[in-house]
C-alpha positions in Angstrom: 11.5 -12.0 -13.7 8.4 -11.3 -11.6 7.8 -8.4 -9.7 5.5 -8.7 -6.5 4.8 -5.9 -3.3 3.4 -6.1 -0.1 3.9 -3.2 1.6 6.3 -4.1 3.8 8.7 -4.9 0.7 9.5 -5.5 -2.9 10.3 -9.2 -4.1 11.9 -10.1 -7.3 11.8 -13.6 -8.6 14.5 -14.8 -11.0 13.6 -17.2 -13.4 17.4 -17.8 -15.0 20.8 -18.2 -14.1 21.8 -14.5 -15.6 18.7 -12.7 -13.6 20.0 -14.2 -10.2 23.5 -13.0 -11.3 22.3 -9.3 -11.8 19.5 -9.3 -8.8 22.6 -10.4 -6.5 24.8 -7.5 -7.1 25.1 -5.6 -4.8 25.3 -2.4 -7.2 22.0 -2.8 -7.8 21.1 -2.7 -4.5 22.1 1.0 -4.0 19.9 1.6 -6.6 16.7 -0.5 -5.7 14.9 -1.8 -2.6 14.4 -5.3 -3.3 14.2 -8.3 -1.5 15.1 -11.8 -4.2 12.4 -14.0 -3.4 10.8 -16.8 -5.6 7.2 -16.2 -6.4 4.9 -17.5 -8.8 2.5 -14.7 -9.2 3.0 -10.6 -9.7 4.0 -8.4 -12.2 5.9 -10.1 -15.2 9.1 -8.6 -16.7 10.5 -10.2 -19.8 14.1 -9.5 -21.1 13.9 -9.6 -25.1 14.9 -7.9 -28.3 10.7 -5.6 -27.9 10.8 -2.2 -27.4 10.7 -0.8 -23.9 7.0 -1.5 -22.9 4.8 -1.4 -19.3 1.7 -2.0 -18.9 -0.4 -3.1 -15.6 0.1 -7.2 -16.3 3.7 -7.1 -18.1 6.6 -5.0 -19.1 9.4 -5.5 -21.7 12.8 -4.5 -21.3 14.8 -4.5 -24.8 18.2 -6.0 -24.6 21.0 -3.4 -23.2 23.8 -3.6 -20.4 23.7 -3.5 -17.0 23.1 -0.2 -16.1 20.2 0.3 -18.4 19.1 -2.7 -17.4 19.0 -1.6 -13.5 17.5 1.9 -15.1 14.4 0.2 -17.3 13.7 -2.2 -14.1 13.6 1.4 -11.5 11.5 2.9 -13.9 8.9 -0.2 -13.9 9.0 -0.8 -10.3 8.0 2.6 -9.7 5.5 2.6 -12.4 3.9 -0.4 -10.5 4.0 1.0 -7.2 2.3 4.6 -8.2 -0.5 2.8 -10.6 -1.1 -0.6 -8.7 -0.7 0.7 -5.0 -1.5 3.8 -2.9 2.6 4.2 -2.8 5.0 7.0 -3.6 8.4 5.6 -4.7 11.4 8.5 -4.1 14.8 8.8 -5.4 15.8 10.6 -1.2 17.3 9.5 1.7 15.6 8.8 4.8 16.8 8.6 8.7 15.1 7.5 11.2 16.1 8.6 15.4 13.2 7.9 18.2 10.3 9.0 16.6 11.6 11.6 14.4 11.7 11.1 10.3 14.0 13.3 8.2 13.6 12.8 4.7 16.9 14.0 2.8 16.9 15.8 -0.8 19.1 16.8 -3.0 20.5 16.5 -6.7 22.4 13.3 -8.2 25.5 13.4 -6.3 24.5 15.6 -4.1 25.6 14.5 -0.8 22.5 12.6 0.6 24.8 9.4 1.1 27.9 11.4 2.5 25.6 12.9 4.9 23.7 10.1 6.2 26.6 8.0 6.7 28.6 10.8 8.4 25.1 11.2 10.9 25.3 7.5 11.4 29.0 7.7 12.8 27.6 10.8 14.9 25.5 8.2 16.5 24.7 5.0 16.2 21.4 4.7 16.9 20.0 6.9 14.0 18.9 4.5 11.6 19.5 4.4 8.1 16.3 4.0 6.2 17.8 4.3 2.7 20.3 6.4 0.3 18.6 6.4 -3.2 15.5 4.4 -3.3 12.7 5.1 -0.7 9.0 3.7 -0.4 6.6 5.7 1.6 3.1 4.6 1.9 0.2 4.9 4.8 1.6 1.4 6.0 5.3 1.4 6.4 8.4 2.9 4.5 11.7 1.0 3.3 14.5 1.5 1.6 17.5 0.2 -0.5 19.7 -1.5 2.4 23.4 -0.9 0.6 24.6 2.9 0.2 26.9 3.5 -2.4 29.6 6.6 -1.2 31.2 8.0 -4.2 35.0 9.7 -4.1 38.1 9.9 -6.5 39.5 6.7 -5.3 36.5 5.0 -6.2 32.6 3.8 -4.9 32.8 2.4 -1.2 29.4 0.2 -1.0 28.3 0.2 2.6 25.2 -2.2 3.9 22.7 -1.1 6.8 19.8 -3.0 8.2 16.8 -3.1 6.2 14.7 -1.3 8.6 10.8 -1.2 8.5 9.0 2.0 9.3 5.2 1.5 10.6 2.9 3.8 12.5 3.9 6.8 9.8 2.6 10.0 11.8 5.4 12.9 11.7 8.1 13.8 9.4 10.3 16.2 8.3 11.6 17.3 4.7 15.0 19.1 4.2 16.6 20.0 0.8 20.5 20.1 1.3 23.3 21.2 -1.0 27.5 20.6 -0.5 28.9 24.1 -1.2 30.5 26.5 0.2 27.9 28.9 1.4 26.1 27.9 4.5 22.5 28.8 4.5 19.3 27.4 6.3 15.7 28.8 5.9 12.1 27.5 5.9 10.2 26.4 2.7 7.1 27.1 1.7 5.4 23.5 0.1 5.0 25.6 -3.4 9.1 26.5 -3.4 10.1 23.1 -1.8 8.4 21.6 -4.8 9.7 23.6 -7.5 13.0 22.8 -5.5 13.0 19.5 -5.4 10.3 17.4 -8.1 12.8 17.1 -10.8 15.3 14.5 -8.4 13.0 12.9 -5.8 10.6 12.2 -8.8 13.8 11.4 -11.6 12.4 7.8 -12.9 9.2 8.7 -13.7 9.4 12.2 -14.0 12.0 12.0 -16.9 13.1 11.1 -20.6 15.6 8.3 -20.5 17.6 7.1 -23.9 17.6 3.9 -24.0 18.8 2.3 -27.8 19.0 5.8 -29.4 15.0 5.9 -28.3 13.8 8.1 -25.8 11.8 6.6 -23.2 9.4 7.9 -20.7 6.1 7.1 -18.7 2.4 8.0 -19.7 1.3 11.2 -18.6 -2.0 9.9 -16.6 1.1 7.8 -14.3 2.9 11.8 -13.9 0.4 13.4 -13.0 -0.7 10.6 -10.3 2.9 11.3 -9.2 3.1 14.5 -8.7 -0.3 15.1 -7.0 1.0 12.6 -4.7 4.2 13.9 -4.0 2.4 17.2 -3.6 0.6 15.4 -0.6 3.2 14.3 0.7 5.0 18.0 1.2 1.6 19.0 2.3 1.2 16.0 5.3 5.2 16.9 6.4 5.5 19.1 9.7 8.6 20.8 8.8 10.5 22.0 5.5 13.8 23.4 5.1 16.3 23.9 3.1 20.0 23.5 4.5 23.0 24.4 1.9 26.5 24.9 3.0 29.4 22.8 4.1 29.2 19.6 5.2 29.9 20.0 9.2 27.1 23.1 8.6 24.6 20.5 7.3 25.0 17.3 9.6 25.2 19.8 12.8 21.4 21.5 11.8 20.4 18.1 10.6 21.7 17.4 14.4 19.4 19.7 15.8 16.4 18.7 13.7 16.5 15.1 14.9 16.5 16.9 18.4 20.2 15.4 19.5 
């Protein structure tokens, strides 16, 4: 497999029958913003019985199913993106109406793809940047194009338009939380980071098992991270943080995007 970036998107090239299998499902996509494209040149990724290895040229991803497959190949693609490019990779959503950003936060099943597809229905014309797997840098922002809604009677995979965001100059950041308490305030970029680091930064940030060995990133790559993400609160022009039920949420989320 080879991994390649141009700003404007991330292509994967399959080099085997089983890689164009797994790049075409479309679980995957909620996970990952990728485009399958054949390319010759770019970041290598080689399927074997190694250890879990990335380095600038290459990375190894030991032998494992499906999920820690899609897991391993986040982690690298992120890796690339903070060490090779000037590029934050986020595990947010992101909405997009007029000219106004909102970036959504919140914990692993959360709510951030309940929301965003209930704000969509609200009205059609705010676009749907991404659920899970967001790409911000100086020269346009994508995301994963398939949203994966979780519920009792199973995962409803929904697809959006891959939308391209260029001419980055204003944005909003709001930390939300399904519960029963309905609460809104104004975050300082010290709390909303304390907040909110451990998710929107979850595949470099953390320790991941893969093989009974425990896997994580170099510490020069976290700490690029971080001060990056902590640029990235600073440049925002608003931060809140909106808890409560969902009609409370989508209604101030509403407001925010000025509709």
């Amino acid at each position: 497999m080879i991994l390649k970036y141009n700003y404007n998107s991330i292509l994967l090239s399959s080099e085997d029958e089983q890689e164009i299998t797994f790049l075409k499902n479309s679980k995957l996509h909620t996970k990952l913003a990728y485009n399958i494209n054949q390319t010759n040149i770019g970041h290598n990724i080689y399927t074997s019985k190694k250890n879990f290895i990335i380095n600038n040229n290459f990375s190894h991803i030991p032998i494992c199913n499906k999920d820690e497959l899609g897991y391993c190949l986040r982690m690298i693609i992120d890796n690339y993106l903070v060490n090779q490019y000037n590029t934050l990779p986020l595990h947010v959503g992101l909405c997009k109406y007029r000219n106004i950003l909102i970036f959504l936060f919140a914990n692993s099943n959360g709510g951030k793809s309940s929301i965003l597809n209930e704000l969509s229905k609200k009205k059609s014309t705010i676009k749907i940047i991404g659920d899970d797997h967001i790409i911000f840098s100086k020269k346009a922002i994508f995301g994963n194009n398939i949203m994966r809604l979780r519920s009792k009677k199973g995962d409803k995979l929904i697809s959006h338009r891959k939308n391209i965001i260029k001419n980055i100059k204003k944005y909003k950041l709001i930390n939300i939380d399904l519960n029963n308490k309905n609460f809104k305030k104004l975050e300082t970029n010290n709390d909303f980071y304390k907040k909110t680091h451990y998710s929107a930064l979850k595949y470099i940030n953390n320790t991941f098992t893969l093989n009974n060995k425990y896997i994580s990133l170099n510490k020069n790559t976290k700490s690029k991270y971080k001060r990056r993400f902590v640029q990235f609160i600073k440049n925002s022009n608003k931060i809140l943080s909106i808890f409560g039920k969902k009609d409370f949420i989508i209604s101030n989320i509403l407001k925010e995007l000025k509709i």
